[in-house]
C-alpha positions, 0 to 999 in steps of 0.5 A: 500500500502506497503512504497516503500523501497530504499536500497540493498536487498543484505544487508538483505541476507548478514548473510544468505550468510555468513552461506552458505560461512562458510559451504563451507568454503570458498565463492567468489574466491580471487587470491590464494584461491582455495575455493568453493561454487554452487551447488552440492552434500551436506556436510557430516553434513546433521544435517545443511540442513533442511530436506526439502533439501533433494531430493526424489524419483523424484529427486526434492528437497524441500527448505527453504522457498523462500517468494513471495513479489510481483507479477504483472500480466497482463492477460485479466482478468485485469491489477494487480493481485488483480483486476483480481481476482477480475474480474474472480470472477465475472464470466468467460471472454468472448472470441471475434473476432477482428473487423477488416476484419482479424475475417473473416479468421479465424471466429472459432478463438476467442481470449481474450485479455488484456483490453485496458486500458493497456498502455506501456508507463506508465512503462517506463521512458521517456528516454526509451520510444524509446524502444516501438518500438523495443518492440514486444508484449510480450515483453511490457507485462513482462515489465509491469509485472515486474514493477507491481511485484516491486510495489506489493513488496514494492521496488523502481524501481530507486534503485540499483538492479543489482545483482538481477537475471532473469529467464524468460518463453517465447514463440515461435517468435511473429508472425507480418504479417505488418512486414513480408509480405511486403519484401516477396510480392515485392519478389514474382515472376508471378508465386506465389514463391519468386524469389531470384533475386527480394528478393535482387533488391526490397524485402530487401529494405522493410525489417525493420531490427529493426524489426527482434529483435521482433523475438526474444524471448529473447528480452523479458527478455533483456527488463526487465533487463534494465529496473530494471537494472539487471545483475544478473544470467539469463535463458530464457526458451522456453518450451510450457506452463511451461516455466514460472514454470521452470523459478520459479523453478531455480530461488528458486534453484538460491536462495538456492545456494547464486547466487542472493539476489533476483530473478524476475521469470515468464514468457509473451508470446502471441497467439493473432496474426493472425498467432499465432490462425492459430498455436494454430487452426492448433495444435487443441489447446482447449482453446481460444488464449490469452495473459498474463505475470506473474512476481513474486520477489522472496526474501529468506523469512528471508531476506523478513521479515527483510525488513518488507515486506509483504509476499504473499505466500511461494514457493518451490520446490515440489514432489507429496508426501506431496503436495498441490493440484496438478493443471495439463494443463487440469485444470479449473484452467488454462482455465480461461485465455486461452491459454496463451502459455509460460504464462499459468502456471505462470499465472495459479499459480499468481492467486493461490497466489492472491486467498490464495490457497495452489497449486502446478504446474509442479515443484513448489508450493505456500503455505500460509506464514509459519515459517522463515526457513534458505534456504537449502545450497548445497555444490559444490564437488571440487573433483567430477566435470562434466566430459563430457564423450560423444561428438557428432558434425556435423560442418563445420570443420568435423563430429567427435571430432578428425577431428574437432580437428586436423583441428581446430588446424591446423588453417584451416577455415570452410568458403566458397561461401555459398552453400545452395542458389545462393549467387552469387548477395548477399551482403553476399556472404560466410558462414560456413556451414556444409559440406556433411551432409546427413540426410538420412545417420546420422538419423534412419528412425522414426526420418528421417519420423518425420523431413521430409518435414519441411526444418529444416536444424537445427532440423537434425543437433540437431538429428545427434549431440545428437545421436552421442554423445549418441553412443560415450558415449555407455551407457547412462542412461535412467533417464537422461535429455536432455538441448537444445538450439536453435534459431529462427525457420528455414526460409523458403520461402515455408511456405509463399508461401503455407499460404499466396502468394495464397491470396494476391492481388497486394497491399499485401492484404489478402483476408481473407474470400478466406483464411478461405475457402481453407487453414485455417484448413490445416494439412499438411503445414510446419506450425506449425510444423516447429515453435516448436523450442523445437520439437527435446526434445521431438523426442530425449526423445521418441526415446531415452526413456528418464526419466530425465527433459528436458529443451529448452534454447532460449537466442540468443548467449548465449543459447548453453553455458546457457544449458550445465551450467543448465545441470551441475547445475543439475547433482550437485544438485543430479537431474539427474545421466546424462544429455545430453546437447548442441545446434544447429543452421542454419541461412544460408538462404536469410530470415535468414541473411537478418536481420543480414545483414541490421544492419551491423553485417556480414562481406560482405568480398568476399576473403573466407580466409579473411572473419571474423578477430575477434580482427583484426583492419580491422575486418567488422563483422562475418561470418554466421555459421551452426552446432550442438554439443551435450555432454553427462556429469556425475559426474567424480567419476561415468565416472571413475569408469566405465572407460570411456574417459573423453574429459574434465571436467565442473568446474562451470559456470556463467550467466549475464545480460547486462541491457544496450541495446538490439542492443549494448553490455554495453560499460564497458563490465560490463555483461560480467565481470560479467558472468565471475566472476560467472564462477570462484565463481562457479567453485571455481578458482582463477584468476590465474588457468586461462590458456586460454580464448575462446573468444565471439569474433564475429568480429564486432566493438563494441563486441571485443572492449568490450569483451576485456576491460572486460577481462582486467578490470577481470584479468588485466595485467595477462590476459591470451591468447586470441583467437576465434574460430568464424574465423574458425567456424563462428557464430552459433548464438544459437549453439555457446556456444556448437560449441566453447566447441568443441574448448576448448576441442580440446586445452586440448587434442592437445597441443595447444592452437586455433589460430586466423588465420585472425589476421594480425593487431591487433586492439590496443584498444584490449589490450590482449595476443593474440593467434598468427595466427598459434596458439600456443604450450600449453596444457591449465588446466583451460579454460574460454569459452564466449557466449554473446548473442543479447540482453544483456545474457552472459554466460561463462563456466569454462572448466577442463584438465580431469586431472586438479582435484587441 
């Protein structure tokens, strides 16, 4: 056993740092200097890159050396890497039905299961421990495996690790049937279908609102930064069974840049629930359903050996020239655990690691350790960032950037009685939805037929968006890569009317043998279909015939902004010649604003003119919105030259994590000062550049309070002004990053700068410049635009004038 080491690995990687600094000339941004540092194109001395941090034909690059020094899997082989290795080398694993009643609904559904010895409590320190039962299943795995990550890699869990950065492979929303059946089945009318005005008199009561936060996949991550007490970058990926490999891949790109000394990467998920093997049954998956999380620490290898760790294995960034032994998803490899959803690459490559194999797996690979090699450093260009090139919309203000824009503008606010139900007896009764959007009128036919059916409001909106700015722009190249982020799947109350209203007896029973006869093999149900949330990737690559990577971004509020900034990390890097980024989201439905309801998050505000008052003393929550933005972004030297309008420019961008709370922002706003910082180190930027700030501002008590102290403590008395667009737009949760780039892009081409048109009364604890109700004249050169998301995921862009080069 390695001696546990206490201290910063920050001071093991300081000289590194230095070494990228000098090549910028320059490093983390200071009043009055205009410096750079990221990633982006190379310095003209190539003679200081390695070889290896070049990209090849694919556009993939390889590295210095990143060392793996720990690794924590928790699989149904074992609990720790070694002894899984172990068990598997002893024979395969034997997949079993539960012994409940439950096996007799699905009897060809066997399942593997991590061993019951597996005990979460022991990974949580006791004044934590109140936190199991906000934990969903995947999210106690990767908090294991983190902890057992740390202990392989020889480091104190009670240290300071809180510039260490996340990135995190996860699934699709756990299912949980004793959580979700019983709101519906006391909402269930003599008929069999869900009566709304039962769902309000009796079904909300048995709604458990803590429990909605098992949902989400982010929580995942959320999870594992408070318990290492970690604020440094974060991403969140929801990319079927690579996910985990595409979070290891950013972490090394994370590293190599200097955004983090350290990154803890992998990714947990599960198939183990009754409605997750009816999924996997329904979607003809091969493999018996399983469960598993593969965390790794991953340290920049001088910075590992100055610290004495021990090194378990070499990984980078691969092609297929010159590669180890390239596994696929059709592997032997990847069938000893099951399927393991988002889990089962990372999984696949921690046992590589424990059985000293060379492999490579979807980006990456993992080599024994090798020679100290100093990390490639890429340089960003401060006189070639992104532009965005092509805009496309759909959103409650209008379905083109010039309607959006005037109407932003002008104050006027997309809120009204909701429409998508009778909301009439509703504790909510407003939202922002998207008005006259017709589907038939907005998608082509194939993508019409693909979506048919499946009541997925925010899959259209996705589709109508993205294609849009496809066309806007006029000449997208087919090599470029798509970055989207979304939320949780679309309610729908058909759904449990076809796979479960059918079989329930008055106590909410199921009747599992009834079920296994008449519905367990269905195809022609809304599941699963309607829970692939990265579905509209894939439709828009085949219908578009894209080449370039594509990424689905799952990290709440954040998601939207944390897409379009991996977006640009990729066109900087050399990757992509394009990419077409943004997000969508629609949550205007009882089951989707329910939860949000019951922990007081919505404004229940019947007056539609005064419903949402970010940063107003009165303000009592958000306003439910629904929309989709996409854009297409470049470099700005190639949109120029090929004389396109450019809507503004991406000059860099930030991440963080809270580690506080998964219901509450930290109270110093510490993550969110954080996310900010990184934009402007990032962009190059001093404090002063900043013009205008978009705020989060999602109206509640505790986020505008927040996001303001950290604004203040950030800038201080020179804060600039402050507005946000959620009193307009409402909160699009998961698209909020790409509706509120809308925003800010309308204040670079219309003069003035977005009011806050519900403010009346300032509250005076947010002690800020801000924007009047009717706005303000101003054309801003510099923007910050803050998405936070639930659970602690902060991301901020730093947004360019398309003439603000200096």
């Amino acid at each position: 056993m390695i001696e546990r080491q206490r201290g910063n690995v920050s001071d093991n990687v300081a000289n590194t740092r230095a070494q990228a600094s000098r090549r910028a000339q320059g490093g983390r941004p200071h009043e009055g200097d205009g410096s750079t540092r990221g990633g982006g194109r190379e310095p003209d001395d190539a003679a200081e890159i390695p070889p290896e941090g070049r990209p090849d034909e694919h556009g993939n690059r390889g590295s210095g050396a990143v060392a793996i020094t720990g690794v924590g899997l928790i699989c149904p082989a074992g609990i720790g890497l070694d002894v899984a290795v172990a068990r598997l080398a002893a024979g395969p694993l034997k997949a079993e039905l539960p012994d409940n009643d439950e096996a007799l609904g699905l009897p060809d559904s066997p399942r593997l299961l991590v061993p019951r010895s597996f005990k979460p409590r022991s990974y949580l320190p006791k004044r934590r421990r109140k936190d199991l039962k906000l934990m969903a299943r995947a999210n106690r795995l990767a908090v294991a495996a983190a902890c057992l990550a740390m202990d392989d890699a020889g480091l104190d869990l009670d240290a300071d690790w809180s510039d260490c950065g996340l990135m995190l492979g996860v699934g699709i929303e756990p299912g949980n049937l004793k959580d979700g059946i019983p709101p519906l089945v006391h909402s269930l009318g003599p008929d069999g279908t869900i009566q709304l005005d039962r769902l309000i008199d009796e079904g909300l009561s048995w709604m458990n609102p803590l429990s909605s936060l098992k949902t989400l996949p982010n929580m995942s991550l959320a999870h594992v930064a408070i318990r290492l007490g970690a604020m440094g970058p974060s991403q969140t990926r929801c990319t079927g069974p690579t996910a985990g490999l595409d979070a290891l891949a950013e972490a090394v790109r994370t590293l190599h840049e200097g955004r983090a000394p350290m990154m803890v990467a992998g990714a947990s998920d599960t198939w183990v629930s009754f409605t997750d093997r009816l999924r996997a049954l329904r979607l003809g998956v091969p493999l018996p359903p399983s469960e598993a999380a593969a965390l790794f620490v991953l340290e920049p290898l001088p910075s590992a050996r100055a610290r004495g760790a021990r090194i378990r294995a070499v990984l980078r960034l691969t092609s297929d020239r010159g590669s180890p032994p390239r596994l696929d998803l059709a592997s032997p490899a990847l069938a000893e655990l099951g399927e393991c959803g988002a889990a089962t690459g990372a999984a696949a490559l921690a046992l590589a690691v424990g059985r000293g194999e060379r492999a490579a797996l979807g980006a990456v690979a993992v080599d024994p350790p090798g020679p100290d090699r100093a990390p490639a450093i890429r340089v960003a260009s401060a006189d070639d960032p992104v532009a965005i090139t092509g805009v496309g919309l759909a959103s409650p203000l209008g379905h083109d950037f010039e309607t959006f824009s005037a109407a932003l503008l002008r104050g006027d606010c997309g809120t009204g009685p909701i429409r998508a139900f009778d909301a009439r007896r509703f504790p909510v009764r407003n939202a922002c939805e998207v008005p006259d959007f017709d589907p038939d009128a907005r998608l082509p036919a194939t993508l019409l037929a693909a979506t048919r059916g499946l009541d997925d409001r925010k899959t259209e909106l996705a589709l109508a968006a993205a294609l849009d700015a496809v066309h806007d722009h006029g000449d997208l190249d087919p090599s470029a890569g798509v970055a989207y982020a979304t939320g949780l799947s679309s309610v729908s109350f058909r759904e449990f009317e076809e796979d479960y209203a059918p079989f329930l007896d008055a106590e909410a029973n199921v009747d599992w043998t009834r079920f296994a006869r008449e519905q367990a093999r269905a195809r022609d149900t809304q599941s699963p279909r309607r829970h692939i949330v990265d579905r509209p990737l894939t439709l828009l690559r085949t219908y578009l015939g894209l080449a370039g990577p594509t990424t689905c971004h799952f990290s709440a509020c954040a998601a939207a902004a944390e897409a379009i900034g991996h977006a640009v990390d990729r066109i900087r890097r050399g990757e992509v010649p394009m990419m077409l980024a943004g997000g969508a989201d629609s949550m205007v439905h009882p089951l989707g604003m329910a939860p949000f309801i019951l922990l007081g998050a919505t404004s229940p505000e019947v007056d539609p003119q005064k419903a949402g008052r970010p940063f107003d003393q009165a303000r009592d929550g958000f306003v439910m919105g629904e929309g989709g933005a996409f854009f297409v972004l470049e470099p700005l030297s190639r949109a120029r030259a090929a004389g396109r309008r450019i809507y503004g420019l991406v000059r860099g961008w930030g991440s963080s994590c809270d580690a506080h709370n998964v219901t509450a922002p930290h109270p110093e706003g510490l993550g969110a000062e954080r996310a900010m910082r990184a934009a402007l180190d990032d962009a190059g930027l001093p404090l002063s550049a900043v013009d205008y700030i978009n705020a989060h501002g999602t109206g509640t008590a505790l986020n505008d309070v927040t996001e303001a102290g950290a604004i203040r403590r950030l800038f201080g008395e020179k804060a600039p002004p402050v507005s946000s667009s959620k009193a307009q737009i409402g909160h699009t949760i998961a698209a909020a990053g790409a509706m509120e780039l809308l925003a800010c892009l309308a204040a670079f081409h219309g003069g003035r700068l977005p009011p806050n048109p519900h403010l009346e009364t300032p509250d005076r604890a947010v002690d800020l410049d801000l924007v009047e109700p009717a706005g303000r004249a101003g054309t801003p050169r510099i923007i910050l635009s803050n998405s936070f998301g639930f659970g602690g995921q902060n991301a901020c862009l730093a947004l360019g004038h398309p003439e603000s080069r200096s």
